[in-house]
C-alpha positions as CSV (number, residue, x, y, z in Angstrom):
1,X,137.9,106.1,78.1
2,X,135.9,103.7,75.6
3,X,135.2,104.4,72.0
4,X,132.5,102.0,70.5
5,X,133.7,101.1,66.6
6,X,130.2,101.9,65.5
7,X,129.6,105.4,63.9
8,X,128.5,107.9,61.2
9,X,130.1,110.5,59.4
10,X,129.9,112.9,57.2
11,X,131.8,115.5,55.6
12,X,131.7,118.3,52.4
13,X,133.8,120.4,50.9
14,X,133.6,122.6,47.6
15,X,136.8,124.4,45.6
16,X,138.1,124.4,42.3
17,X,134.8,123.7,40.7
18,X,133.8,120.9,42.5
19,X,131.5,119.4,45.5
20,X,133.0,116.7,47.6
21,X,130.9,114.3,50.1
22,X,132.1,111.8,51.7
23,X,130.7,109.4,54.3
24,X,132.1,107.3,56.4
25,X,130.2,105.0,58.9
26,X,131.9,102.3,61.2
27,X,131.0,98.7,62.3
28,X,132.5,96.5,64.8
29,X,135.1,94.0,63.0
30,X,138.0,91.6,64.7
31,X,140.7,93.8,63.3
32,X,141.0,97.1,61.1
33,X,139.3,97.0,58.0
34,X,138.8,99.7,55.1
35,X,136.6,99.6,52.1
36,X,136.1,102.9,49.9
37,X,134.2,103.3,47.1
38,X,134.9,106.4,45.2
39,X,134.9,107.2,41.3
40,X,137.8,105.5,39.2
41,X,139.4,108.7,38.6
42,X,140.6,109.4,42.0
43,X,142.0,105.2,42.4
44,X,145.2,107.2,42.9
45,X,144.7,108.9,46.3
46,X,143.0,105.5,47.6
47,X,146.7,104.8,49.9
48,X,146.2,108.4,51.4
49,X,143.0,108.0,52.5
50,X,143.7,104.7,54.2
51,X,146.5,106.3,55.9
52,X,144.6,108.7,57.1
53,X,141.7,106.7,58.4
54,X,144.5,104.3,59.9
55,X,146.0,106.9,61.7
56,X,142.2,107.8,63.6
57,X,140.6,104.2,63.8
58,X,142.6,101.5,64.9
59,X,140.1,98.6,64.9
60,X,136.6,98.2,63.1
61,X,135.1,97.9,59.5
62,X,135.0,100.8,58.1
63,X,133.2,102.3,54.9
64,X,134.1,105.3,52.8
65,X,131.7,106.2,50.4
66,X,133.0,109.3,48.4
67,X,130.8,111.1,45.6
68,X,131.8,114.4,43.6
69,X,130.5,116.6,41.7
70,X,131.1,119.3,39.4
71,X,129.2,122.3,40.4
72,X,130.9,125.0,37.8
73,X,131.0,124.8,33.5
74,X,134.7,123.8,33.0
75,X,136.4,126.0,30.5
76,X,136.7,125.0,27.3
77,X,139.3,125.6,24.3
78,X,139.3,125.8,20.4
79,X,141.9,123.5,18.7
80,X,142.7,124.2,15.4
81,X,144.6,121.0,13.3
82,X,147.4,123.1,11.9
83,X,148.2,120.2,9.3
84,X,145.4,119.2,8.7
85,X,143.9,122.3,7.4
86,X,146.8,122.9,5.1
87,X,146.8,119.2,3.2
88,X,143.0,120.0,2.8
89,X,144.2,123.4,1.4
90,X,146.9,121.7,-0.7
91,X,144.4,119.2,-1.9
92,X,141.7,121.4,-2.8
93,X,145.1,123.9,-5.2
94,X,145.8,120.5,-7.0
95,X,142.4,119.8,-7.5
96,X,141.8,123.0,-8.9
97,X,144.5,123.0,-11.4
98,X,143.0,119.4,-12.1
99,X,140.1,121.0,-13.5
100,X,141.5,124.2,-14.5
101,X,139.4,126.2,-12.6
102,X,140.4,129.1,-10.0
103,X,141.0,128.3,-6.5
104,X,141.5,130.8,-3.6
105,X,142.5,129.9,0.3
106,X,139.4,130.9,2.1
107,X,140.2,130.3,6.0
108,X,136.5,130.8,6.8
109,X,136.1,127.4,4.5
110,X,139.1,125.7,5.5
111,X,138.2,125.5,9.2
112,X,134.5,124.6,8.5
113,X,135.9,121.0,6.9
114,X,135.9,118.3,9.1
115,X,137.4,118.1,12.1
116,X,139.8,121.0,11.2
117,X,138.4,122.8,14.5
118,X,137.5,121.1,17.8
119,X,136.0,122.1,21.5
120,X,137.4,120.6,24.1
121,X,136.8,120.9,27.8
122,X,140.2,121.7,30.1
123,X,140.8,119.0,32.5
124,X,141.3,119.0,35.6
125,X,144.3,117.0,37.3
126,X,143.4,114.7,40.4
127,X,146.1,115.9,42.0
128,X,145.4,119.5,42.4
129,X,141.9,118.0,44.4
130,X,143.4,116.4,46.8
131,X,143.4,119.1,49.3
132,X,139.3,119.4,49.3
133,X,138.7,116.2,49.0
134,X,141.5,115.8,53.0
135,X,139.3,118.2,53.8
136,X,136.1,116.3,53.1
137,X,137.5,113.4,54.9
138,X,138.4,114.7,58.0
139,X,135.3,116.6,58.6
140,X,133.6,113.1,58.0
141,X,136.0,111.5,60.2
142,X,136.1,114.3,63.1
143,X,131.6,113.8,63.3
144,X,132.6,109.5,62.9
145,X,135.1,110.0,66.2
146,X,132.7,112.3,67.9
147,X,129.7,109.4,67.5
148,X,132.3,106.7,68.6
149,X,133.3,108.5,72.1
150,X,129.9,109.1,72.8
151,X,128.6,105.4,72.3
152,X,131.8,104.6,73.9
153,X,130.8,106.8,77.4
154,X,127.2,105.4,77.3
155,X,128.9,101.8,77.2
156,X,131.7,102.6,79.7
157,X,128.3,103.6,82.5
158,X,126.6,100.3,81.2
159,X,129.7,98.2,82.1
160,X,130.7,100.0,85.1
161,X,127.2,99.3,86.5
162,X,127.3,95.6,85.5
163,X,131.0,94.9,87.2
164,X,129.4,96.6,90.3
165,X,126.6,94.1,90.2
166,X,129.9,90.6,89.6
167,X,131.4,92.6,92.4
168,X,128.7,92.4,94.9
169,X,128.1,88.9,93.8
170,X,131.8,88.0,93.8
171,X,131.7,89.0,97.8
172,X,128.1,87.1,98.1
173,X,129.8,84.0,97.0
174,X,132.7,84.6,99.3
175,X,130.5,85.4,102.4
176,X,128.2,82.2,101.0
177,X,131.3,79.6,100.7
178,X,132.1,79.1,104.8
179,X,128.6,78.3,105.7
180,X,128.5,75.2,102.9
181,X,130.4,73.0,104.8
182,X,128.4,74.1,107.9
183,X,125.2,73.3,106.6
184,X,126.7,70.0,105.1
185,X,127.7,68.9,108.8
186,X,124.2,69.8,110.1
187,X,122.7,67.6,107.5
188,X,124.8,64.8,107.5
189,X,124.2,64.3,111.7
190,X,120.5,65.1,110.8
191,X,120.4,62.7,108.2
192,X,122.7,60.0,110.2
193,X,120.9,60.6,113.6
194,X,117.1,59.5,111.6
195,X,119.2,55.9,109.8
196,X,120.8,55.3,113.5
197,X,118.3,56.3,116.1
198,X,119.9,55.6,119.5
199,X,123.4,54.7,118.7
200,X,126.0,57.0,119.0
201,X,127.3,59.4,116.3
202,X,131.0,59.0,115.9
203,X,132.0,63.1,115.5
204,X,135.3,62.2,114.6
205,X,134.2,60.5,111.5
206,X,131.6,63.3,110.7
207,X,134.6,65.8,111.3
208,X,136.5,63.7,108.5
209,X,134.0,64.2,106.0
210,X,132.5,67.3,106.1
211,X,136.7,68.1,106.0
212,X,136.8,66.6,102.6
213,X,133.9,68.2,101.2
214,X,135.3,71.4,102.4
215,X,138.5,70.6,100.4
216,X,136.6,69.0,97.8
217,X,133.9,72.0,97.2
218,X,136.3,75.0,98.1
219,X,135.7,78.2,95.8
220,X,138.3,80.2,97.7
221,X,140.9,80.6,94.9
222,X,138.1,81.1,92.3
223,X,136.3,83.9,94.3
224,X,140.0,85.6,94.8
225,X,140.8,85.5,91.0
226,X,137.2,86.7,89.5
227,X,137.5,90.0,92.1
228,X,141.0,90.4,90.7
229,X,139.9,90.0,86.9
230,X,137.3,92.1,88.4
231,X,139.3,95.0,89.3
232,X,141.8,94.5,86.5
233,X,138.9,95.2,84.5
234,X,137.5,98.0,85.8
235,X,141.3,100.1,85.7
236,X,141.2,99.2,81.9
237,X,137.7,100.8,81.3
238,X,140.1,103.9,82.1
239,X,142.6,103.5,79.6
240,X,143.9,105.5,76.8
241,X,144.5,103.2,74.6
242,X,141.8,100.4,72.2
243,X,141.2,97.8,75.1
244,X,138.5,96.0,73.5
245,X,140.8,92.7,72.9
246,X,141.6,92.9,76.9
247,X,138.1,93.5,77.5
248,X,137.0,90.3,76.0
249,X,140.0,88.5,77.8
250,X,139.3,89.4,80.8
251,X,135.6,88.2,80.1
252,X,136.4,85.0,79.2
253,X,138.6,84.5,82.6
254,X,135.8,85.5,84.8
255,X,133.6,82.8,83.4
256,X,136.1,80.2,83.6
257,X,136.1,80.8,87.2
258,X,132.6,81.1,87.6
259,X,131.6,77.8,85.7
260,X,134.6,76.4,88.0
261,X,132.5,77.8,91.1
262,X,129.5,76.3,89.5
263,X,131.2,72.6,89.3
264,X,132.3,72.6,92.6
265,X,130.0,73.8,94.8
266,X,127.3,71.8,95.9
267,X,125.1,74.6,97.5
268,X,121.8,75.7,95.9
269,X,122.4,79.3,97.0
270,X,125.3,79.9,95.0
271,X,124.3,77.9,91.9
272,X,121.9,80.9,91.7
273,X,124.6,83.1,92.3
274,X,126.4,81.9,89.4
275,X,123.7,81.4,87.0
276,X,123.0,85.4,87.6
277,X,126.8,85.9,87.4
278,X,126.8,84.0,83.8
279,X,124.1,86.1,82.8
280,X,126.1,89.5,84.0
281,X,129.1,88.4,81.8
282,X,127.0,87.6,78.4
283,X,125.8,91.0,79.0
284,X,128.9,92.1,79.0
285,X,130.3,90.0,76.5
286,X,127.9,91.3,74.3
287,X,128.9,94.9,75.1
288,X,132.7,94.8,74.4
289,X,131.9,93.6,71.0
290,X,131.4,97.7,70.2
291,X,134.2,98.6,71.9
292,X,137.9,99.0,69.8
C-alpha cells in the first residue's frame, strides 16, 4: 500500500470562545520536514504539534498553517487601585487644611481621578486551548492522510502497469539474446564467403569467433538480475511500511543493468529494447519521487 507525500488538509474546531483552522498541505521532500506558522502566543505547543504530525507522516515537507480567532466578547473586570485612591484622598485632606477650607471623602470623586479604576479584559491561558486546537489538527491531518492514500493507490496502478510493461521486455530481451550470436555467424560466413569467393570457409575458425562474441556480448546475468529487481519491486509496492527510499533503489539497479545490456549487446533489436526500457524507468523514477 503506497501513500504519495503530496496532500491537503484541513481542519476547524470552535470552544472556549474561539475558532481554530488549521491547514496542513504536504510536498514530497528527501526526509521529514515540518514548518508551522501559527500566532506567537501559542510558540508553546509548537513541540506537540510536531509530535503529532511525526507520529502520522514519516517522510515529506510539511506545512501547518494555523489561524484563530476569537468568535465571543471576552469578559471583562473593574479594577480599583486601593492605594492609589487613598494617597489621592490623603493628598486632597492635607490640601484642604492647606487652604483652610472643608474637605469631604466623596468615593464618587475619588474613583473618577486618574487611573484610580481600570477595564481590563480576562485572559485566556494557552494551555486550557490546547484540546481544540488537537482537535483542529487531527481533523486536518485525518483529510491530509485520506488525500495521501488515495494519490498513493492511483500511483501504486500506474507503477504496477509500467513493471508489467520492464517485465515483458525483460523476457523480450531474454528470448532476443540466443539469436545474436546466430545472426552474428550467418553474417560473418555471408560476409566472408563475398571477400573469398571459391575458397573454403574454415568453420572451425568461424565457430571460435562467433564463441567469443557470445562470451563477449552475453546479457544473461543482466536479464536474470533486472527480473529479480523486477519482482523485488513489485512485493514492496505491497508493503506496510514508507518504501519510497527502496523504490528509488531498486530503480537505480534496474538501469544499471539495463545500460549494461545496452554496452554489451551489439544487436539493433535490443538497443531498442533498452532505449524503451530506459524510458519505462524515468517514468518511474519520476513516480516514486511522491511516494514516502
Amino acid at each position: 500500500m503506497l501513500i504519495s507525500m503530496t496532500g491537503f488538509g484541513r481542519g476547524e474546531a470552535k470552544d472556549l470562545g474561539y475558532h481554530f483552522l488549521v491547514e496542513i498541505k504536504s510536498v514530497n521532500h528527501r526526509f521529514q520536514e515540518t514548518v508551522i506558522k501559527m500566532p506567537r502566543a501559542f510558540f508553546s505547543f509548537e513541540d506537540a504539534i510536531r509530535h503529532i504530525i511525526q507520529d502520522k507522516v514519516k517522510r515529506g515537507r510539511i506545512e501547518v498553517y494555523i489561524n484563530i480567532k476569537e468568535i465571543e466578547e471576552r469578559k471583562r473586570k473593574v479594577k480599583v487601585d486601593k492605594d492609589l485612591a487613598l494617597s489621592y484622598d490623603y493628598s486632597l485632606k492635607e490640601l484642604a487644611q492647606s487652604l483652610n477650607t472643608t474637605y469631604h471623602t466623596d468615593i464618587f470623586h475619588l474613583v473618577s481621578l486618574p487611573e484610580v479604576l481600570s477595564v481590563k479584559e480576562e485572559e485566556t491561558e494557552a494551555e486550557t486551548l490546547w484540546p481544540v486546537l488537537e482537535q483542529a489538527i487531527k481533523l486536518a491531518l485525518s483529510q491530509l492522510g485520506a488525500m495521501r492514500l488515495q494519490e498513493g493507490q492511483r500511483l501504486e496502478r500506474d507503477l504496477r502497469n509500467r513493471i508489467a510493461i520492464l517485465q515483458e521486455l525483460a523476457q523480450n530481451l531474454a528470448d532476443r539474446a540466443p539469436l545474436v550470436a546466430i545472426e552474428y555467424q550467418k553474417r560473418l560466413k555471408e560476409k566472408l564467403k563475398d571477400l573469398l569467393e571459391d575458397v573454403e570457409i574454415d568453420e572451425s575458425r568461424i565457430a571460435i569467433e562467433v564463441a567469443l562474441l557470445a562470451d563477449k556480448a552475453s546479457i544473461d546475468e543482466e536479464v536474470v538480475r533486472l527480473k529479480s529487481h523486477l519482482e523485488e519491486f513489485t512485493q514492496t509496492l505491497s508493503s506496510s511500511e514508507p518504501v519510497g527510499r527502496k523504490l528509488d533503489f531498486l530503480v537505480q539497479e534496474m538501469n544499471r543493468e539495463i545500460n549494461t545490456v545496452g554496452s554489451k549487446a551489439n544487436d539493433l533489436e535490443i538497443t531498442k529494447l533498452v532505449i524503451a526500457g530506459k524510458s519505462e524507468l524515468e517514468k518511474i523514477r519520476e513516480q516514486i519521487q511522491n511516494i514516502e
